[in-house]
gemmi code that builds the backbone of each chain (N, CA, C; Angstrom):
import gemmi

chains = {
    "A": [
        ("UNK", (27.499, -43.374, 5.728), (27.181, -41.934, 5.764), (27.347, -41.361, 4.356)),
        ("UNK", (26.246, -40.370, 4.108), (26.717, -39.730, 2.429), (27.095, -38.655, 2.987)),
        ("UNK", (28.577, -38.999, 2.027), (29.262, -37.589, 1.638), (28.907, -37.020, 0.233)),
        ("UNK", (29.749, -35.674, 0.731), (30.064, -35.281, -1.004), (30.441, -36.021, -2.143)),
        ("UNK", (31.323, -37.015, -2.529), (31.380, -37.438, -3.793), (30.801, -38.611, -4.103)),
        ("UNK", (29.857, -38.904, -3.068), (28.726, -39.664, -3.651), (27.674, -38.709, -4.437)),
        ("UNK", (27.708, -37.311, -4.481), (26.474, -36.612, -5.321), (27.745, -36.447, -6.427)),
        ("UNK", (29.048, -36.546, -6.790), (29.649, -36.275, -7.871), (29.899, -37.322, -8.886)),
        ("UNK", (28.467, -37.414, -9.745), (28.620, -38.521, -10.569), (29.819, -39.094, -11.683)),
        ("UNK", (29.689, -40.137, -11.893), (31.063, -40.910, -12.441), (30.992, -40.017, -13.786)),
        ("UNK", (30.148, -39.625, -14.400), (30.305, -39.074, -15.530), (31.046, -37.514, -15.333)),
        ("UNK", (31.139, -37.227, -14.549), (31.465, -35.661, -14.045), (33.167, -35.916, -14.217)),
        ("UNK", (33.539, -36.106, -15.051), (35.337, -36.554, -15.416), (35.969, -35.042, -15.487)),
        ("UNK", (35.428, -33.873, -16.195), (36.567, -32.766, -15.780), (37.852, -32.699, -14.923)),
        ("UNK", (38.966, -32.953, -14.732), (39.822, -32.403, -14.058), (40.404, -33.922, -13.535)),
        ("UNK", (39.510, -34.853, -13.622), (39.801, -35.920, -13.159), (41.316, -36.826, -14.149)),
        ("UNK", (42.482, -37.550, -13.204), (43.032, -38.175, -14.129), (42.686, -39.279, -14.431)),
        ("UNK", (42.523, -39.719, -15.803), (41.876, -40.527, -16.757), (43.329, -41.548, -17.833)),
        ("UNK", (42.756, -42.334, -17.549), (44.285, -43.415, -18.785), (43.689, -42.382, -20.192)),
        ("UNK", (45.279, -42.375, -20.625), (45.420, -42.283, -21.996), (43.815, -43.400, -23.164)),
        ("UNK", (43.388, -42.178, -23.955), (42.092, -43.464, -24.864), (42.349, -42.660, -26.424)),
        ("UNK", (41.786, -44.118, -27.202), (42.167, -44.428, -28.631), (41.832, -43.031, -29.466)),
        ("UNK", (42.472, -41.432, -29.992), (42.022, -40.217, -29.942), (41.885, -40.663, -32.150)),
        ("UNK", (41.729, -41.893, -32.349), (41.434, -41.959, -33.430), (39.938, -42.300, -34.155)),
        ("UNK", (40.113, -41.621, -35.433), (38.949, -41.688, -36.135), (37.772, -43.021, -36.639)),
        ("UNK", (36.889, -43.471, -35.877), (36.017, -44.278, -36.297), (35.074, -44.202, -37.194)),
        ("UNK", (34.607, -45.057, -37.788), (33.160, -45.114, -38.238), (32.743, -45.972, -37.425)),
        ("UNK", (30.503, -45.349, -37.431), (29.907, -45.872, -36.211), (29.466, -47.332, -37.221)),
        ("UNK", (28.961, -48.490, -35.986), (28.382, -49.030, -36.731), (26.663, -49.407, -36.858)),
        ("UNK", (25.989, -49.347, -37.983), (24.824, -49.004, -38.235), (23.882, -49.450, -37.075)),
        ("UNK", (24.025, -50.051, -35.983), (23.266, -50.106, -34.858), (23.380, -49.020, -33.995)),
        ("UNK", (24.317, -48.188, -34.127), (25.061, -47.224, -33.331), (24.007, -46.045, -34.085)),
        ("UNK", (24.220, -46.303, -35.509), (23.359, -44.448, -36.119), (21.657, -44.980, -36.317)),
        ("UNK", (21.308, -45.955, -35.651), (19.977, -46.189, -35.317), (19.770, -45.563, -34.114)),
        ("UNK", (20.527, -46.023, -33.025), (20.381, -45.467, -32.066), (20.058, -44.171, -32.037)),
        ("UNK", (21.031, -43.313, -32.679), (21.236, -42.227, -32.899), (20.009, -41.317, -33.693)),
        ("UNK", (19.626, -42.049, -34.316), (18.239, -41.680, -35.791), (17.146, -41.853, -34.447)),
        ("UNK", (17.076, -42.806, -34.040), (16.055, -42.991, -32.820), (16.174, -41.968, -31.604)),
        ("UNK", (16.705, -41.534, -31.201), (17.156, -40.132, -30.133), (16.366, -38.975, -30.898)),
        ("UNK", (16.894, -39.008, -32.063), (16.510, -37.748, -33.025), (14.653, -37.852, -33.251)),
        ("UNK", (14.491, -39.206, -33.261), (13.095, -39.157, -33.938), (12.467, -38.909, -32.553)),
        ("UNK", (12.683, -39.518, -31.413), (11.893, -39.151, -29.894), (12.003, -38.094, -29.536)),
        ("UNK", (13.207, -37.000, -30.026), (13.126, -35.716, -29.885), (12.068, -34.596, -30.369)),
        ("UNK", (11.601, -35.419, -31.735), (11.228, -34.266, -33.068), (9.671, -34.380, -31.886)),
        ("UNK", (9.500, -35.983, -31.846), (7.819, -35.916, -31.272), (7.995, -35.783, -30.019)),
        ("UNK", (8.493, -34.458, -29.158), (8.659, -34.401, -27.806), (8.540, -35.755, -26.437)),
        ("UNK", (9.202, -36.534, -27.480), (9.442, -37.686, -26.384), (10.360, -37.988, -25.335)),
        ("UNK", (11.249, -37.105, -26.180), (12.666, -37.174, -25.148), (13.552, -35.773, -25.283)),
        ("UNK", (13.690, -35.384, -23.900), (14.670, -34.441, -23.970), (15.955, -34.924, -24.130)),
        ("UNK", (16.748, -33.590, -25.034), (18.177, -34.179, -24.357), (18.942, -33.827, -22.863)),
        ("UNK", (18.187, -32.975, -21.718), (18.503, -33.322, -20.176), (17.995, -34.422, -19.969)),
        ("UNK", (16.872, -34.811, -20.200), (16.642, -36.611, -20.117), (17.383, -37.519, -19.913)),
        ("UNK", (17.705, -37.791, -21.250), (18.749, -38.786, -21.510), (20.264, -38.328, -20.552)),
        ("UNK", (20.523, -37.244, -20.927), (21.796, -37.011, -19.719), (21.352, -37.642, -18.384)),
        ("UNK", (20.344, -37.290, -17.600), (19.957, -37.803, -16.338), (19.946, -39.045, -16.214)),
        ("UNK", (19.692, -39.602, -16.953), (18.953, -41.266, -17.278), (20.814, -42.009, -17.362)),
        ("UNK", (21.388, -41.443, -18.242), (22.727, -42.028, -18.419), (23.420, -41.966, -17.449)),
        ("UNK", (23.891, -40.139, -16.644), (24.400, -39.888, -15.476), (23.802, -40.777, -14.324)),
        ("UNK", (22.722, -41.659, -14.529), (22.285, -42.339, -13.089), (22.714, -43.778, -13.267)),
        ("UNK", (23.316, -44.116, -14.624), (23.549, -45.143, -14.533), (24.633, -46.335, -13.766)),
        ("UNK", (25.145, -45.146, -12.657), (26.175, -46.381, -11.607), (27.299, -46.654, -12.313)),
        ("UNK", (28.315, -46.565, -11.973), (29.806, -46.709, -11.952), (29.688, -47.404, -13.054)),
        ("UNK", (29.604, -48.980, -12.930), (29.996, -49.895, -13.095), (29.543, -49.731, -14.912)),
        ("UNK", (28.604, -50.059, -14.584), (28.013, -49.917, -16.212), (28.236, -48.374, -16.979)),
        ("UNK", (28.522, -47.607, -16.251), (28.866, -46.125, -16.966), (30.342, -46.440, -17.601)),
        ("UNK", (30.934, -47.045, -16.845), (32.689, -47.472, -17.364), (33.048, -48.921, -18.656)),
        ("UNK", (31.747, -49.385, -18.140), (31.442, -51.096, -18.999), (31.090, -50.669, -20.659)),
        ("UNK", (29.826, -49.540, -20.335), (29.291, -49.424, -21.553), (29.635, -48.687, -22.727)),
        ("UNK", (29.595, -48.549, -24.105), (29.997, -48.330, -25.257), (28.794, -46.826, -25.178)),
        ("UNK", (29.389, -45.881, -25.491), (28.605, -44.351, -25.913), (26.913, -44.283, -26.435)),
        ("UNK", (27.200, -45.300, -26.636), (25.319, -45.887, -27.561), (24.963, -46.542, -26.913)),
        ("UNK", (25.710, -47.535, -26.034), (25.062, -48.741, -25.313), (24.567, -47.676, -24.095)),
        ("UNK", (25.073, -47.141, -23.965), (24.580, -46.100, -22.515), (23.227, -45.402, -22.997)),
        ("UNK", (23.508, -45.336, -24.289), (22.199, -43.961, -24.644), (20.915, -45.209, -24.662)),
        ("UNK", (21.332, -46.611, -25.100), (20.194, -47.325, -25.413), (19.402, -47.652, -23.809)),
        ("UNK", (20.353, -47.614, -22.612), (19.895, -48.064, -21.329), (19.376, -46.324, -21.064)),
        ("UNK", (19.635, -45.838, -21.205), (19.155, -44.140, -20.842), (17.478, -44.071, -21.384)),
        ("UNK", (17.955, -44.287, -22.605), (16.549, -43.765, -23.492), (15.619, -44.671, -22.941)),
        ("UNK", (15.800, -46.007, -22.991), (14.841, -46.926, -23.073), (14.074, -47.004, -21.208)),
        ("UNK", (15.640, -46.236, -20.347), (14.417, -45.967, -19.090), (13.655, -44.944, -19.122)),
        ("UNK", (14.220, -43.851, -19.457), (13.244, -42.573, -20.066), (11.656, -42.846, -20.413)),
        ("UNK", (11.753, -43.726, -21.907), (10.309, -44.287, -22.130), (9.845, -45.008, -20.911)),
        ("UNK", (10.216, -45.775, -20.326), (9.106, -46.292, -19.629), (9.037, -45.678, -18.019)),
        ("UNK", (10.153, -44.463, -17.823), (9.015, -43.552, -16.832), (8.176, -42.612, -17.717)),
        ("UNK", (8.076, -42.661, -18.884), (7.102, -41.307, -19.616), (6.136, -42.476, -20.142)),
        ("UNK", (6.033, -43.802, -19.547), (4.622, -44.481, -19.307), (4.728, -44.976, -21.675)),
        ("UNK", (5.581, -44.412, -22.107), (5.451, -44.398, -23.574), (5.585, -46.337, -23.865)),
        ("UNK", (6.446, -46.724, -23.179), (6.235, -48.401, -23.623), (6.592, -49.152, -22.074)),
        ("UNK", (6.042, -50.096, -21.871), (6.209, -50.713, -20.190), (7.470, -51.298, -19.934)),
        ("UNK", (7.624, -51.695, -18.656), (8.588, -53.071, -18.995), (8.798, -54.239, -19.337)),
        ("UNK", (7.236, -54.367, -19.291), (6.946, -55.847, -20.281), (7.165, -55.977, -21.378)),
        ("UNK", (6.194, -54.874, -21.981), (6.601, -54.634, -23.548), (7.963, -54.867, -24.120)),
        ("UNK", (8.764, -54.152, -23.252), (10.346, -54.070, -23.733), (10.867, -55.515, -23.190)),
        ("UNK", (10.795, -56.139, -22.175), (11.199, -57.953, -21.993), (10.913, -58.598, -23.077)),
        ("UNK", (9.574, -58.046, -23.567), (9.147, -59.701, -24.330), (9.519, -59.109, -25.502)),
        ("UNK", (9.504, -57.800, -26.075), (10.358, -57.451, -27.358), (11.694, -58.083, -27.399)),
        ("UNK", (12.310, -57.802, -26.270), (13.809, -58.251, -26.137), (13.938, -59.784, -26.276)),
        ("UNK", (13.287, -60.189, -25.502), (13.755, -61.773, -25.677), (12.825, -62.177, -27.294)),
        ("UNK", (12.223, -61.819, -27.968), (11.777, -61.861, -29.463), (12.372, -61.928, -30.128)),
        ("UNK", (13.325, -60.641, -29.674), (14.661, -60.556, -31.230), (15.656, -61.540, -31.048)),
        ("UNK", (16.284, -61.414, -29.089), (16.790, -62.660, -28.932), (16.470, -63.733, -29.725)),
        ("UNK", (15.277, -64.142, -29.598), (14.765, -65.872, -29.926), (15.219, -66.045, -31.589)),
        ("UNK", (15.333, -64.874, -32.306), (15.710, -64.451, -33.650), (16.735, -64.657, -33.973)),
        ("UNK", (17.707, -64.783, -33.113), (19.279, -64.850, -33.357), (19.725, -65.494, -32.856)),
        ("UNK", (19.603, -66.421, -31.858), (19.988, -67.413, -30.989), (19.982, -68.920, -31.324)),
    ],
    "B": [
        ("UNK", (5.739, -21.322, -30.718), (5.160, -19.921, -31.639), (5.546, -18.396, -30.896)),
        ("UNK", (5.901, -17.871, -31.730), (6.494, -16.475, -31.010), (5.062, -15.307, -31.128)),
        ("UNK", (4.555, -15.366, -29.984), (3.319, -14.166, -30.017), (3.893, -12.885, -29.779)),
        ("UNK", (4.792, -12.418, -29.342), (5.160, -10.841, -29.335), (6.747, -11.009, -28.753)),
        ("UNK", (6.698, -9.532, -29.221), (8.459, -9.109, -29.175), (8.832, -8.846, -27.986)),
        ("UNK", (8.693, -8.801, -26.898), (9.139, -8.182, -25.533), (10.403, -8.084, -24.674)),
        ("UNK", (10.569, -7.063, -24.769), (12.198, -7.180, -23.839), (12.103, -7.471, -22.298)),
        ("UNK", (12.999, -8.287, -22.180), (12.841, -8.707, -20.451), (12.463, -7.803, -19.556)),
        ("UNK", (11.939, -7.975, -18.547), (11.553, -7.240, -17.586), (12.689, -6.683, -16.826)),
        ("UNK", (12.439, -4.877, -16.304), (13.724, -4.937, -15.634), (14.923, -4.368, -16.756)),
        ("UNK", (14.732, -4.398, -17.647), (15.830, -4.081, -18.570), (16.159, -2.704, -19.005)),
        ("UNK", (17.153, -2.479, -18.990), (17.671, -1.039, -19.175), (17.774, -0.640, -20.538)),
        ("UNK", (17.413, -1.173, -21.326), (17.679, -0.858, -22.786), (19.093, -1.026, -23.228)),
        ("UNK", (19.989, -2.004, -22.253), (21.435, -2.106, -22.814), (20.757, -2.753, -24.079)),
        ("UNK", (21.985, -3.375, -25.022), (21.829, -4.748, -25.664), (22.753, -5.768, -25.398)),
        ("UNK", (21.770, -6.848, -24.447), (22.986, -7.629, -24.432), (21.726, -8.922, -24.666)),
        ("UNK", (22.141, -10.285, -24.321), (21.519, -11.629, -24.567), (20.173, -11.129, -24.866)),
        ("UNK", (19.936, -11.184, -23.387), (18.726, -11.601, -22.892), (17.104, -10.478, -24.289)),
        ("UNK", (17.862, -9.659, -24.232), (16.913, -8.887, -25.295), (16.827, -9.556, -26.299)),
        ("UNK", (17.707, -11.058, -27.126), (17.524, -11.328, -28.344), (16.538, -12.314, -28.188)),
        ("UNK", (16.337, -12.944, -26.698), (15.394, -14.040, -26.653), (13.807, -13.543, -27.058)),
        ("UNK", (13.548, -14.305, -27.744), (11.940, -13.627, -28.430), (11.151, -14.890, -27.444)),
        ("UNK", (10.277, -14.447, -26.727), (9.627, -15.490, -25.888), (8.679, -15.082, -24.954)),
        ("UNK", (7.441, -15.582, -25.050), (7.142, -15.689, -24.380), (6.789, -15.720, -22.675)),
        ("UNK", (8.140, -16.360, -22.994), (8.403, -17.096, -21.448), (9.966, -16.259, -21.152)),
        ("UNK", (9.291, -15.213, -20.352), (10.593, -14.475, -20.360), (11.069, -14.935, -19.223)),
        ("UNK", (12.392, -14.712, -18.608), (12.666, -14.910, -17.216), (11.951, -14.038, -16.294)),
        ("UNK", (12.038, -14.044, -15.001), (10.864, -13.855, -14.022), (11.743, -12.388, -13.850)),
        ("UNK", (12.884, -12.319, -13.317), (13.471, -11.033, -13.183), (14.767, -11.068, -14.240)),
        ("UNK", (15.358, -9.190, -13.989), (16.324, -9.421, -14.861), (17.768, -9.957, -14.197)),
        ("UNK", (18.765, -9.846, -15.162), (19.786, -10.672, -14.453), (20.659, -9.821, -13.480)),
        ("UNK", (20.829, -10.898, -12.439), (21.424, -10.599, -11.401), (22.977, -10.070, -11.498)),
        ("UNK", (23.401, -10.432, -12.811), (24.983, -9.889, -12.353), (25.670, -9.254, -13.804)),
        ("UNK", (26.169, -8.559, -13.965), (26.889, -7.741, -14.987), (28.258, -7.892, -15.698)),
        ("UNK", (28.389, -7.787, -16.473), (29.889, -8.269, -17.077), (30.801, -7.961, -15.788)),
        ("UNK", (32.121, -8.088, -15.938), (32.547, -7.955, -14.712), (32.887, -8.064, -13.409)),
        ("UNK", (31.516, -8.759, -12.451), (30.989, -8.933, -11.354), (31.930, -10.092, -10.696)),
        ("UNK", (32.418, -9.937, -9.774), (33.636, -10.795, -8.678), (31.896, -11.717, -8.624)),
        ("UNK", (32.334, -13.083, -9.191), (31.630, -14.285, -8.447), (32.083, -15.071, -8.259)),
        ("UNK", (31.273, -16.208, -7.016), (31.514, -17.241, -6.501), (30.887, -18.623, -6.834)),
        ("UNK", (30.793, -19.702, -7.649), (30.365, -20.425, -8.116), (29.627, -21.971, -6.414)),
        ("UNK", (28.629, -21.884, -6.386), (28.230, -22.146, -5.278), (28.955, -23.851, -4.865)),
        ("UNK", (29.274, -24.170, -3.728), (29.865, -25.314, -3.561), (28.527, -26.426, -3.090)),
        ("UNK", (27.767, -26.697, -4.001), (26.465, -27.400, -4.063), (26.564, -28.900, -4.569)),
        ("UNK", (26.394, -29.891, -4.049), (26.664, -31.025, -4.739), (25.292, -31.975, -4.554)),
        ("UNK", (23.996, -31.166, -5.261), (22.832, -31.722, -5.848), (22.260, -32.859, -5.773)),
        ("UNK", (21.104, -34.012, -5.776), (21.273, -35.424, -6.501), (20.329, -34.482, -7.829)),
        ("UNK", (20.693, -35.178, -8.520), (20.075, -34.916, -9.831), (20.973, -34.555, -11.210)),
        ("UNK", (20.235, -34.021, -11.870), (20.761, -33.566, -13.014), (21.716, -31.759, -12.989)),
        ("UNK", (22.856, -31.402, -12.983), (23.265, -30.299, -13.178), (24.334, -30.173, -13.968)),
        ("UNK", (23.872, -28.984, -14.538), (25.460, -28.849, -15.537), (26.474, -28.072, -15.158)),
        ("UNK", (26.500, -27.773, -13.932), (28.267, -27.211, -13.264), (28.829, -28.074, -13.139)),
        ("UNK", (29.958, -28.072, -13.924), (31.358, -29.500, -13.646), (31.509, -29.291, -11.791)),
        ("UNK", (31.639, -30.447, -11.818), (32.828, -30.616, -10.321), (33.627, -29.617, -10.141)),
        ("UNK", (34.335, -29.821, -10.661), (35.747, -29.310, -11.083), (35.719, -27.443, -10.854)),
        ("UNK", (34.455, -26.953, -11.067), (33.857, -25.259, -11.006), (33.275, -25.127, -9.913)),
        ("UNK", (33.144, -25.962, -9.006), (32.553, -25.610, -7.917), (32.999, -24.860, -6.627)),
        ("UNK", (32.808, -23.730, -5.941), (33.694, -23.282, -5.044), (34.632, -22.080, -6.077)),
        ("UNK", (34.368, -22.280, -7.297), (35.382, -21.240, -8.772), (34.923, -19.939, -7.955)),
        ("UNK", (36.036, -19.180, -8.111), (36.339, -17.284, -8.076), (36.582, -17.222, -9.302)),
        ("UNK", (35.581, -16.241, -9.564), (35.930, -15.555, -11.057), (35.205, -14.355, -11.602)),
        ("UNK", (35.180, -14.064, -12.324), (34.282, -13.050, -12.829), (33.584, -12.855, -13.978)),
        ("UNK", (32.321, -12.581, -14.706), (31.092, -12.875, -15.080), (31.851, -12.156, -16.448)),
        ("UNK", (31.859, -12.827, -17.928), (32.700, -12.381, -18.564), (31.518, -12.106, -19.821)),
        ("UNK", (30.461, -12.706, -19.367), (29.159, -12.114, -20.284), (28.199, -12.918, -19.353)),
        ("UNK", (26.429, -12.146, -19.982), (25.486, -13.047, -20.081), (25.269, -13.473, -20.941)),
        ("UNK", (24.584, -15.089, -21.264), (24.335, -15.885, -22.525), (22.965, -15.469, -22.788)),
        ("UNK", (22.654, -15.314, -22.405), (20.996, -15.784, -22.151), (20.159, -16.039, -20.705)),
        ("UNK", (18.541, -16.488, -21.644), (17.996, -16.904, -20.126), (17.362, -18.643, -20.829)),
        ("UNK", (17.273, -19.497, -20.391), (17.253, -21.123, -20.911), (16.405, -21.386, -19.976)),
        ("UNK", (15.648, -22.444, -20.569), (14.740, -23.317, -19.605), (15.754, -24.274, -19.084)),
        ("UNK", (15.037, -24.418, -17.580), (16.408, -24.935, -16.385), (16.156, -26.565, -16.540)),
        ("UNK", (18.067, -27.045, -17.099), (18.081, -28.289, -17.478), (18.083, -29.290, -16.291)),
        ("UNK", (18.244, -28.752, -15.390), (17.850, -29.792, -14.127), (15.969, -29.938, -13.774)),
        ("UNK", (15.643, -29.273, -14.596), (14.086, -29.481, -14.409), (13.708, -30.506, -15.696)),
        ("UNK", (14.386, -29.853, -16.957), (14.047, -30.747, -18.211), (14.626, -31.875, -17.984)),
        ("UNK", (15.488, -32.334, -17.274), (15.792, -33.434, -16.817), (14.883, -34.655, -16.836)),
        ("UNK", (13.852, -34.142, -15.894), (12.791, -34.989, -14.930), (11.556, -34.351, -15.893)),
        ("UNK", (11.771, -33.803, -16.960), (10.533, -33.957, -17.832), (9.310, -32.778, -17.446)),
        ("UNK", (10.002, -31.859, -16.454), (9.152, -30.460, -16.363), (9.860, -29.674, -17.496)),
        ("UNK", (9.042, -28.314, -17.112), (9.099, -26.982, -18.422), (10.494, -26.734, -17.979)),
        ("UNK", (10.960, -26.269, -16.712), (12.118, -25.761, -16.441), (12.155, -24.238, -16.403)),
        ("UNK", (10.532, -23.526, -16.545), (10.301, -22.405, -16.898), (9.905, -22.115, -15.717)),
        ("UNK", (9.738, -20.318, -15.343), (10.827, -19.895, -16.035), (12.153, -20.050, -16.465)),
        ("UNK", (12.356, -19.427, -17.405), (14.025, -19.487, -18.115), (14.949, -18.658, -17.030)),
        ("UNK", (16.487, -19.115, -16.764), (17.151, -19.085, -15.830), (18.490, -18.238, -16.989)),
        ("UNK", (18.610, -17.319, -15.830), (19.730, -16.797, -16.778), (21.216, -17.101, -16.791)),
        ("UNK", (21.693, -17.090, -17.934), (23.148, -17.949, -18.442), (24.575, -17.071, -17.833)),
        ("UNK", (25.740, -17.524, -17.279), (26.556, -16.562, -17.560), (27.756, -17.763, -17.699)),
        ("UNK", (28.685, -16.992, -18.862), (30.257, -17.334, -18.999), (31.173, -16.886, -18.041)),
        ("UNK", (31.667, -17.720, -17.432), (32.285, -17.051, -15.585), (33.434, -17.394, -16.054)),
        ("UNK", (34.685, -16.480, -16.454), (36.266, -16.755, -16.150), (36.465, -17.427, -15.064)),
        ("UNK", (37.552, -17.939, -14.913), (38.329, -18.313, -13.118), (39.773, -17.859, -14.188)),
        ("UNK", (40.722, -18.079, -13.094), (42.220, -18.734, -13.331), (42.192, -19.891, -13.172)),
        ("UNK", (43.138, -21.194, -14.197), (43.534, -22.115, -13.979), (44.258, -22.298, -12.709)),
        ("UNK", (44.953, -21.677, -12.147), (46.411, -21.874, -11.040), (45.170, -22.454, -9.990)),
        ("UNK", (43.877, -21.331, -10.210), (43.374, -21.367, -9.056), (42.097, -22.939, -8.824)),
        ("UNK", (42.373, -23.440, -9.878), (41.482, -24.883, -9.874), (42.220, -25.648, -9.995)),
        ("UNK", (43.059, -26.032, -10.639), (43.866, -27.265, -10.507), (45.294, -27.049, -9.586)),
        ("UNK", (45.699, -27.529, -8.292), (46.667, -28.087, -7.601), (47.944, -28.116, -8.119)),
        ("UNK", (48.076, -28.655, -9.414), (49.368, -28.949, -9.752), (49.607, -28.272, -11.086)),
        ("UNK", (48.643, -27.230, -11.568), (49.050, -26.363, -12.712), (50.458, -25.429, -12.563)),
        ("UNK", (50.744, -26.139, -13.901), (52.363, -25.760, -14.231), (52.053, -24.539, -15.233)),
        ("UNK", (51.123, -24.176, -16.017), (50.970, -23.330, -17.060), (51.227, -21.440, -16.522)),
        ("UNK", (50.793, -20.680, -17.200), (51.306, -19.298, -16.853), (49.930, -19.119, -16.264)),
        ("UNK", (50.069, -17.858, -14.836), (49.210, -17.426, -13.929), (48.210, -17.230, -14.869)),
        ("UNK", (48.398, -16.113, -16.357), (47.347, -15.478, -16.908), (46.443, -16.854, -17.246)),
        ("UNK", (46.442, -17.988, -17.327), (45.773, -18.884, -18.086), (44.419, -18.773, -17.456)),
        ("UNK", (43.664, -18.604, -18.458), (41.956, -18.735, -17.957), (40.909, -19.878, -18.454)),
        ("UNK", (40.030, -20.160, -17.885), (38.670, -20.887, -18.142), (38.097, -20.137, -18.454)),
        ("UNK", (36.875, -20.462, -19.512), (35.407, -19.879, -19.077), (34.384, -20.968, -19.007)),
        ("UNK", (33.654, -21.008, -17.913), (32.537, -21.691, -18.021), (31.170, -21.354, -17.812)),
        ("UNK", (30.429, -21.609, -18.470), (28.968, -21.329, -18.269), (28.307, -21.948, -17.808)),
        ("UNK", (27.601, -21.086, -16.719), (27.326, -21.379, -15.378), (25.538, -20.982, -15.127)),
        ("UNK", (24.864, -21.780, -14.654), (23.353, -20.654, -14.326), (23.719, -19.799, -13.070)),
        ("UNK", (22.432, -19.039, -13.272), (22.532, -17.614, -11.819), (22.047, -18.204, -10.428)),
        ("UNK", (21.814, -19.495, -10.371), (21.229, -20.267, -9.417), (22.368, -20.801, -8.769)),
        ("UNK", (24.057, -20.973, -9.532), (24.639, -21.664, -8.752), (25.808, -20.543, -8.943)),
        ("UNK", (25.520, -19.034, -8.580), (26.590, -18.246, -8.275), (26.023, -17.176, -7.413)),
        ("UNK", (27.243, -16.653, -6.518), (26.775, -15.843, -5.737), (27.571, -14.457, -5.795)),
        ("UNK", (27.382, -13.498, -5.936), (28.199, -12.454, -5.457), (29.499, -12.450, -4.297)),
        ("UNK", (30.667, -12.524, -5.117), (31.937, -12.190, -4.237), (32.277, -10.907, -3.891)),
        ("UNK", (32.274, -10.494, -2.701), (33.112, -9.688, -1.997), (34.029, -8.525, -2.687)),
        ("UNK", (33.812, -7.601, -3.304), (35.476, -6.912, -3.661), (36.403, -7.453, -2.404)),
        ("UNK", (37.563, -7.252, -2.760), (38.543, -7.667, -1.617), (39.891, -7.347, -2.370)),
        ("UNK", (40.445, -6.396, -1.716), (42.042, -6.228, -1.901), (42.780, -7.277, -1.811)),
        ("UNK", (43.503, -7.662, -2.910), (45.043, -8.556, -2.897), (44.002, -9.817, -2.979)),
        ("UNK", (42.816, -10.035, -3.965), (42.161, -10.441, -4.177), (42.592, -11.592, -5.563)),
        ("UNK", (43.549, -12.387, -5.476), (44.145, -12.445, -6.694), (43.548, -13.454, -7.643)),
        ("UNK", (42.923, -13.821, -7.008), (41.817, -14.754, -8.083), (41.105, -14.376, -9.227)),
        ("UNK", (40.882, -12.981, -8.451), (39.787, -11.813, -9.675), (40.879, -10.462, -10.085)),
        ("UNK", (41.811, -10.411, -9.137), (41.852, -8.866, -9.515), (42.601, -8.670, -10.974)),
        ("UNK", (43.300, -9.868, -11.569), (43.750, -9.307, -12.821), (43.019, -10.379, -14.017)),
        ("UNK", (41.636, -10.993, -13.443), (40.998, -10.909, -14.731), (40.088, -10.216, -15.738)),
        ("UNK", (40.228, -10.096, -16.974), (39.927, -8.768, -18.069), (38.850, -9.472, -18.872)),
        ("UNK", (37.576, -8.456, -18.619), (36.403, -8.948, -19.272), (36.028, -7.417, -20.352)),
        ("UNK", (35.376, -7.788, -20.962), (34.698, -6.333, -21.504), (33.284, -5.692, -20.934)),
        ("UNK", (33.395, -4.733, -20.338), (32.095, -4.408, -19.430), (31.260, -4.258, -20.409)),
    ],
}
model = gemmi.Model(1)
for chain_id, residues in chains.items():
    chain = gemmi.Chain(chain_id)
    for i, (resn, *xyz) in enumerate(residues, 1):
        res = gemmi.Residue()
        res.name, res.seqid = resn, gemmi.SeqId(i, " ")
        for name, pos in zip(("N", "CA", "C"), xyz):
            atom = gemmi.Atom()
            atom.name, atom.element = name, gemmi.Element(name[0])
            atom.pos, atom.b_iso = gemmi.Position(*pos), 0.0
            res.add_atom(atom)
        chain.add_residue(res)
    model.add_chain(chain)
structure = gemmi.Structure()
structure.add_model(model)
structure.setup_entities()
């Protein structure tokens, strides 16, 4: 049966108690401010909102919302975004992926 | 592109937000609630995209400004206009009265900003203590 805090997504943390986390200063690393440069550039050419990407991230299920790194979330967000806005398929993005794979492996 | 200056529809010639928005795309009516105003933050739990915390839902408080009027982010979500623009408000509560185990002083307040879609008009009500000693500027 759905209840209520199945519509209260894992990202919805307000008020919630949470473990103590690391409140110190990082630098990102340059895959991280790609990411980031890339958000910005899909923004400028109305590719991506930023409610988008919130939606896209907020749907991403417990498991991987708690697993993933702040960028690693935005990269699974964005990259479903594009391919419901039809902008690159899922093929496209497999066989890109396993490309770069085959590059480093 | 901004084609003309127009003040929202409905508007009294105060100055508050909604007159600074230069747009087009004005909101459809003017806003529903006034500095001041006893509200109830709706106990709605959506699928989709919304920006009321959990945590504000079911909130007593009172309307401590309007922000504005914004294209509605649960529409930009899913890649519509979200237009018309939905109007903004900063809603006080009391802390005592959202968190269970607040130890801090009664006066302690929130504000959160809230759309007019997920608040409703509260009741005046005597011995009302949720609202009656919070201080906004009308």
């Amino acid at each position: 049966m759905i209840d209520i805090s199945d519509s209260i997504g894992i990202h919805d943390l307000g008020g919630r108690l949470q473990e103590p986390f690391n409140q110190e200063e990082h630098d990102y690393e340059p895959w991280e401010k790609r990411v980031h440069a890339l958000r910005e550039l899909l923004a400028t050419k109305n590719l991506l909102r930023v409610d988008e990407l919130r939606r896209s991230v907020e749907s991403l299920g417990e498991e991987k919302y708690k697993r993933l790194s702040y960028y690693e979330k935005w990269i699974w967000g964005m990259s479903q975004v594009m391919v419901e806005r039809g902008v690159i398929t899922d093929e496209e993005l497999g066989r890109r992926i396993a490309e770069v794979k085959n590059r480093h492996d | 592109m901004i084609e003309s200056i127009e003040s929202s529809p409905g508007s009294t010639g105060s100055t508050d937000a909604s007159q600074d928005t230069l747009s087009v795309n004005s909101p459809s009516d003017a806003p529903l609630f006034n500095n001041g105003d006893r509200v109830e933050v709706r106990k709605a739990y959506p699928i989709g995209h919304c920006r009321t915390p959990a945590y504000f839902r079911g909130a007593k408080g009172i309307v401590e400004r309007h922000c504005g009027a914004f294209a509605n982010p649960e529409e930009l979500a899913y890649g519509r206009s979200g237009l018309p623009p939905v109007h903004l408000y900063r809603v006080r509560a009391r802390q005592v009265d959202l968190w269970a185990s607040y130890a801090g002083p009664v006066l302690d307040t929130i504000d959160v900003e809230v759309f007019e879609h997920w608040l409703v008009a509260a009741p005046e009500q005597l011995g009302d203590e949720a609202t009656d000693n919070l201080e906004v500027e009308r």
